[in-house]
C-alpha positions as CSV (number, residue, x, y, z in Angstrom):
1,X,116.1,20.0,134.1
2,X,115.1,16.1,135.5
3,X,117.1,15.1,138.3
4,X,117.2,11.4,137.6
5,X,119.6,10.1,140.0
6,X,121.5,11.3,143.7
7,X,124.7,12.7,141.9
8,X,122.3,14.7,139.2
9,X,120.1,16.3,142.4
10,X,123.3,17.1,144.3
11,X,124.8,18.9,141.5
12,X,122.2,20.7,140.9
13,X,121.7,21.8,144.6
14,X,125.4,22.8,144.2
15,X,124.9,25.2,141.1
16,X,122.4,26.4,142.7
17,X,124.6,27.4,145.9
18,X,127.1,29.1,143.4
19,X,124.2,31.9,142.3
20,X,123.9,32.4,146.0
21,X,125.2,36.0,147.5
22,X,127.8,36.3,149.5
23,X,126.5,36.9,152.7
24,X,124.5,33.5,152.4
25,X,127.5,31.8,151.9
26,X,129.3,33.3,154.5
27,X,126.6,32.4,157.4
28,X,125.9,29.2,156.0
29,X,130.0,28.8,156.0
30,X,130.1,30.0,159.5
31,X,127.4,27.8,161.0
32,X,129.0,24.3,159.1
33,X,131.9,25.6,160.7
34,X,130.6,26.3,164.4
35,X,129.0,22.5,164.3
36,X,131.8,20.9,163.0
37,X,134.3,19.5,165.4
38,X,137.4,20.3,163.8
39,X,138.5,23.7,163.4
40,X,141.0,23.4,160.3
41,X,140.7,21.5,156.7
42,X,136.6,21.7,156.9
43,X,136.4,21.0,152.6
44,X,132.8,21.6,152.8
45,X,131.1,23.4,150.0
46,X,130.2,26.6,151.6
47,X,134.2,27.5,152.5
48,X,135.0,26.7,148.9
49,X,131.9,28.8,147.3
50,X,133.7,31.5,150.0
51,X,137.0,30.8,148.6
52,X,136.1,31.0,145.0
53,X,134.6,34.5,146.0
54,X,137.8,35.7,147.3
55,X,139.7,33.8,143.8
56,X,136.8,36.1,141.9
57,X,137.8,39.6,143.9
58,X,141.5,39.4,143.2
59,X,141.4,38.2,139.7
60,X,138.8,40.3,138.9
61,X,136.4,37.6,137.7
62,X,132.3,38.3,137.8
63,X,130.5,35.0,138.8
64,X,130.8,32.7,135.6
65,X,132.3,35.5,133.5
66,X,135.8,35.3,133.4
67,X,136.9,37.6,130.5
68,X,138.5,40.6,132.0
69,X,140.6,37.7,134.3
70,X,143.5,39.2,135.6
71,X,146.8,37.1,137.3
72,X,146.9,38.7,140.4
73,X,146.4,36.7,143.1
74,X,147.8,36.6,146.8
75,X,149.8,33.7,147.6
76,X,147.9,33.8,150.9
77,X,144.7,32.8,148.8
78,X,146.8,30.5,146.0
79,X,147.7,28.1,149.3
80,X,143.8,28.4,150.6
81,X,142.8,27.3,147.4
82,X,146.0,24.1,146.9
83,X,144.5,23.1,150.6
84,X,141.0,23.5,149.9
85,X,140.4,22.2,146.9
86,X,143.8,18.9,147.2
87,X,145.6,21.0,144.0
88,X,148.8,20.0,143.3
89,X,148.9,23.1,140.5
90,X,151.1,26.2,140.2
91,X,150.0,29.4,140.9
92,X,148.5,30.8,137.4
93,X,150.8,33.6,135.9
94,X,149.0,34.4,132.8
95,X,144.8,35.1,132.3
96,X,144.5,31.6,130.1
97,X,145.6,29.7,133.8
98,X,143.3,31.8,135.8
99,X,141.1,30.9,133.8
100,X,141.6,26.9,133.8
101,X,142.2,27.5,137.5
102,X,139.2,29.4,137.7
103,X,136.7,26.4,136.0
104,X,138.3,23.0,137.5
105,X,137.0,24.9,140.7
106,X,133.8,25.8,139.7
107,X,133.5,22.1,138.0
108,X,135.0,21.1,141.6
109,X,132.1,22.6,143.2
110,X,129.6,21.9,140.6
111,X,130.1,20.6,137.2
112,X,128.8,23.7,135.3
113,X,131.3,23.3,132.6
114,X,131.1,20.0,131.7
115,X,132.3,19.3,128.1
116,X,133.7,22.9,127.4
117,X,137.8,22.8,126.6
118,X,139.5,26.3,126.9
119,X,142.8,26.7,124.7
């Protein structure tokens, strides 16, 4: 992969983040959040890579492998996700949403599906 221009080398640096364990994420989450000056509504991309972890566990999704997706989710974690990511979206009550759901934010955090359409 070139990186040719800023957006191309951030992107990549963001896909890159997504293949990152969780305990990574979790400090790196922790010390944006200890240097920040605001306490709530941080939308930086280590709380949504956290996020999407938590999305993953109850919906019983493996990093990028969303077959056995499940429509359980807490609506604890549903509002996390509305506030953290600015959805508007209902909360998915079938696999096929999860799913959708589950790509606009991974594509949010880093366009890894670009150009893929699920039915």
């Amino acid at each position: 992969m070139y990186v040719y221009d800023r957006a191309t080398f951030e992107n990549h640096g963001k896909t890159v983040l997504l293949m990152k364990d969780k305990e990574f994420i979790k400090e790196k989450s922790k010390d944006m959040m200890s240097n920040s000056y605001k306490e709530f509504g941080i939308h930086n991309v280590f709380s949504k890579i956290e996020l999407l972890g938590v999305f993953e566990k109850e919906t019983k999704i493996k990093r990028f492998n969303y077959d056995d997706a499940i429509p359980k989710l807490t609506d604890a974690t549903w509002n996390m996700v509305l506030k953290l990511f600015r959805k508007t979206t209902k909360k998915p009550e079938n696999k096929v949403d999860v799913i959708k759901e589950y790509v606009s934010m991974v594509n949010n955090i880093a366009k890894v599906y670009e150009g893929k359409k699920l039915r």
